[in-house]
N, C-alpha and C positions, 0 to 999 in steps of 0.2 A: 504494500500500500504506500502512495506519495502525500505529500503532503505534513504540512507542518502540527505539530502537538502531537506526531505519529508515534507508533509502538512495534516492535516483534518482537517474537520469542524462537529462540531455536528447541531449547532442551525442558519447556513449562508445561506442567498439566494440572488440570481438576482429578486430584483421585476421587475425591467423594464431594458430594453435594449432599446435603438435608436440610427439610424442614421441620419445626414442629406449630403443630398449630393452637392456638390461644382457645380455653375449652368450653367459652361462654359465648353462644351466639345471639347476634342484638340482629332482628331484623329490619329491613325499612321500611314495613308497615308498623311496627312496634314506634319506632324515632315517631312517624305520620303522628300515630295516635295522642304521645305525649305533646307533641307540637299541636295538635287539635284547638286548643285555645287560641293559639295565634292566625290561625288559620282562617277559623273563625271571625277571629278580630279583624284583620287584614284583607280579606278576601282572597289571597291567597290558597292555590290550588296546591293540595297536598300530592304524592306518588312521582313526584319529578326528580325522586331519588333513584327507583328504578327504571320510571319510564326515560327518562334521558340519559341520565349516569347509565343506566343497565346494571344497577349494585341494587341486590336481593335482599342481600347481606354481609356483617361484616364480623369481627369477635373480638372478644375481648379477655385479658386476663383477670384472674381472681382478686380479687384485692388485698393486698399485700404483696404480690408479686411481681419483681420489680423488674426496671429493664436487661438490669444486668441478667438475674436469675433466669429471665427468658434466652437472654443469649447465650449463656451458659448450657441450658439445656440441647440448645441445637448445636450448640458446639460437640458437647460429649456426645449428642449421637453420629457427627461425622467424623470423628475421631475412631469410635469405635467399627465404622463401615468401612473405615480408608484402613482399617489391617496395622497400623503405624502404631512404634512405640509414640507413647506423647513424649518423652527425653528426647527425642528425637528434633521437635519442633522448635524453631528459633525464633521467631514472629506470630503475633498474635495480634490482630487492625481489628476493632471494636468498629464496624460504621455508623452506630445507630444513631438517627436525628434526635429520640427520646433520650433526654439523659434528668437525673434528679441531681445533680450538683455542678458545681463548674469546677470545684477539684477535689479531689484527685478524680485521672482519668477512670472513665466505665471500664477500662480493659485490666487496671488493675485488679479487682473486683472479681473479671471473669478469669481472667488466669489464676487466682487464687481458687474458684470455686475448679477450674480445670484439674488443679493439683499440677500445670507445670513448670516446667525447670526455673530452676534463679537465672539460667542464662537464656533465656527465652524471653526478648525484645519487646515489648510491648506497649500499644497507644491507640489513642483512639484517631479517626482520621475520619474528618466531617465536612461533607458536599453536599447536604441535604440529600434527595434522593438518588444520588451517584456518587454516594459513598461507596458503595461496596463494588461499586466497577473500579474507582481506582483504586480500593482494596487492593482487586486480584492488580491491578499493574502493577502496585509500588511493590507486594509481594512478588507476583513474577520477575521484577527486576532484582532482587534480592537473592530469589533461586537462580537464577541467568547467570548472575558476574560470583557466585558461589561461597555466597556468605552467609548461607544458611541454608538446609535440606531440605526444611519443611515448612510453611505456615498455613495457619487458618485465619480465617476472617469470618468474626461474629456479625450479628446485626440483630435486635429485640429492641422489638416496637409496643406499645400501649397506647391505647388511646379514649382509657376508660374518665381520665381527667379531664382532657380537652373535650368530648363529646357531652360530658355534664355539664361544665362549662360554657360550652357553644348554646344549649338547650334553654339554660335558665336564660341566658342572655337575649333569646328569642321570645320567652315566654313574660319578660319585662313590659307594661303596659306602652311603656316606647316604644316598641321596637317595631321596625319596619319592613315594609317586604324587599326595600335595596337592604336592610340588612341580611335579613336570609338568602340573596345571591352573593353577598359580599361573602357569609360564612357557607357556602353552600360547599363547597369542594373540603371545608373541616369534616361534614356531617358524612364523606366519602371512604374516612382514613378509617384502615383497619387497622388490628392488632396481630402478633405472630412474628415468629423468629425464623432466619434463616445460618446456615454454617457452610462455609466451601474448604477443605484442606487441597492447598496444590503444593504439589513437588516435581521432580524430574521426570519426565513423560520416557527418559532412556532406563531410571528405575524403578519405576511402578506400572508392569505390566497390566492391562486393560484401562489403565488412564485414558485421560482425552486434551487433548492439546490445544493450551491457548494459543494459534498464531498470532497476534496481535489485534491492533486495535488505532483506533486516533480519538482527540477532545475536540471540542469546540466551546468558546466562550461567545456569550455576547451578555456582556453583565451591564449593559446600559436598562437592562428588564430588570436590575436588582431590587425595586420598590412591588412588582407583579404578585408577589405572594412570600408576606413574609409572617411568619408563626414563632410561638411559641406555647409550652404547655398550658396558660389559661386561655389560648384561639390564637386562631389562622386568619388574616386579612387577605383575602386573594381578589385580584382581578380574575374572573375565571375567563370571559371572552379574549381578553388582553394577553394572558399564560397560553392560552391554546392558540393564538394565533402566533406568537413569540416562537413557542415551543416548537410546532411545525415547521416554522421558518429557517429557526437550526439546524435542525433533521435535515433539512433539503440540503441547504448550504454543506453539513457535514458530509454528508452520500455526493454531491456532486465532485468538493474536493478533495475526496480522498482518490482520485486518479483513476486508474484501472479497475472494475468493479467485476470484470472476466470470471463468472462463477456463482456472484453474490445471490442471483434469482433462483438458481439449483440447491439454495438452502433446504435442509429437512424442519429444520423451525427458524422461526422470527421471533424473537423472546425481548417484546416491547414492556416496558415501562406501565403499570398497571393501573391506570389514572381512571377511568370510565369507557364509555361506548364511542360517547363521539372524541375525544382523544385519538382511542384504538382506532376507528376509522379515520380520522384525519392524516394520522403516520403512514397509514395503509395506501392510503390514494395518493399520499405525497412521494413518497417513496417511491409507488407501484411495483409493491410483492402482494404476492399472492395471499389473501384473507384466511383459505384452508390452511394456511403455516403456521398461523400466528395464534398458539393458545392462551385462553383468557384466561387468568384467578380472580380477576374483581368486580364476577359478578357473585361469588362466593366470599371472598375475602376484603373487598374494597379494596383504598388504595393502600397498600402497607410500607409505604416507602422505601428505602434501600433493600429491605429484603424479598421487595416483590420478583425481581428476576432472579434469585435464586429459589426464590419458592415455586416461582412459576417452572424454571427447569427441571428442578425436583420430584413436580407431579407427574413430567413427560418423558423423564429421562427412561424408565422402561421401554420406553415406545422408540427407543434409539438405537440404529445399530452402529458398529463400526466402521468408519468412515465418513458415519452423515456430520456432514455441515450443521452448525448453530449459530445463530447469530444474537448477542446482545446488542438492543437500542437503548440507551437510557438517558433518560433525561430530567436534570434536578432543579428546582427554584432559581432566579441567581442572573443570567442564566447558562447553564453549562451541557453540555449533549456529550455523547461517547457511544462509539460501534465498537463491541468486542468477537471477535473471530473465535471459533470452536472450531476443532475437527476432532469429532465424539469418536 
């Protein structure tokens, strides 16, 4: 691939990918009914969470469980599928946009709940929703130039604070129906964890190999959607039109694209319907490539595309092409290359 912010890898692979999933399901006729008041009040038309987003539903974790704890869990179950000593592992990249403090970092936390090594690297690295794409780089480049064997990369998301939050703040005798589009893409975020361990694709037999990848910025969108755990301010028309814009730009200048369309999946960024369709027709791949999680799980942030390849990797043989699209607030885009 050409072009600048570019990436390769000669010797990188995903040994294992997992998800786990958050075990409380909130549906969008549930959120409708609490919002009923406002509804009411406002004239506002309820069901525009599934009818337009295309999100059924989304989950949530227990209360008391935290983000690190979530990622921790999907941690130890890729750990355990990738066959690997944990001693083994050098690096550990926390993506998650959910965090409950600003220090010490979430990855402390989870590498202690990991049980691994004192010499095992660890930080958190935050892009909003493409976190965990430049997870696998900064890790790939690490296993490349051979300064370390193995890493994982966490990610646990929640979004049992913000969605109570978002709720009362609707249900406020003020509150108006441009408020409810302004938090409408809050009412979207799911909860749930994902884990990727990569190492050497020359020693871990059945691995799958990151070829590379490239970024794109255009952070002049950095006011489009910006959040924290008591809500999310988003431009939704404004992000979706930004966000497309990228995508194009990033697919035209990455050079030679010889292959790109013979992918066996498209593993987009898990935003809503009309998002997904907008990438699709911008792009122009093929729709039957491209599996959905967020009309089950909304959107869950950095860990959507690892969850989402998670659910499909059975369905993969050896050789097929994957493709990562991911794209985070800000605004920042990233294509990552698989050959599973």
């Amino acid at each position: 691939m050409l072009g600048n912010a570019t990436f390769s890898f000669d010797d990188v692979a995903i040994v294992s990918v997992e998800a786990c999933d958050a075990p409380e399901v909130v549906t969008s006729a549930q959120i409708d009914e609490r919002l009923a008041p406002f509804y009411e009040r406002t004239g506002a038309s309820p069901g525009l969470l599934e009818s337009l987003a295309g999100i059924s539903q989304r989950r949530q974790w227990p209360e008391g469980v935290s983000f690190m704890e979530a990622a921790a869990l999907a941690g130890e179950k890729a750990i355990e599928s990738s066959g690997i000593d944990r001693a083994r592992i050098g690096l550990l990249l926390d993506s998650s946009v959910c965090r409950e403090r600003l220090e010490p970092s979430s990855a402390v936390t989870v590498h202690d709940l990991l049980g691994l090594p004192s010499t095992c690297l660890n930080f958190d690295i935050s892009n909003a929703c493409l976190g965990f794409l430049n997870g696998i780089q900064v890790a790939g480049s690490m296993i490349e130039t051979g300064q370390i064997d193995y890493a994982i990369v966490v990610d646990g998301e929640g979004t049992r604070q913000i969605h109570e939050t978002t709720i009362q703040k609707l249900l406020h005798p003020d509150s108006t129906v441009e408020d409810l589009f302004e938090n409408f893409a809050t009412l979207t975020l799911g909860s749930g964890a994902a884990s990727m361990v990569l190492g050497r694709h020359s020693e871990n037999p059945g691995s799958h190999r990151v070829k590379g990848g490239f970024f794109r910025a255009a952070t002049r969108h950095h006011e489009l959607c910006v959040g924290s755990l008591d809500g999310m301010r988003t431009d939704t028309r404004g992000l979706l039109e930004a966000g497309t814009e990228v995508a194009k730009l990033a697919w035209e200048d990455a050079g030679d694209k010889s292959g790109w369309f013979d992918m066996r999946y498209y593993i987009l960024h898990q935003v809503s319907q009309v998002h997904t369709q907008a990438v699709i027709d911008t792009l122009g791949i093929d729709s039957d490539r491209v599996p959905r999680s967020f009309p089950e799980y909304g959107n869950i942030g950095p860990a959507a595309i690892p969850v989402t390849l998670a659910s499909v990797q059975h369905d993969l043989q050896p050789g097929d092409g994957v493709m990562f699209q991911g794209m985070g607030s800000g605004i920042n885009a990233a294509v990552v290359e698989i050959e599973w």
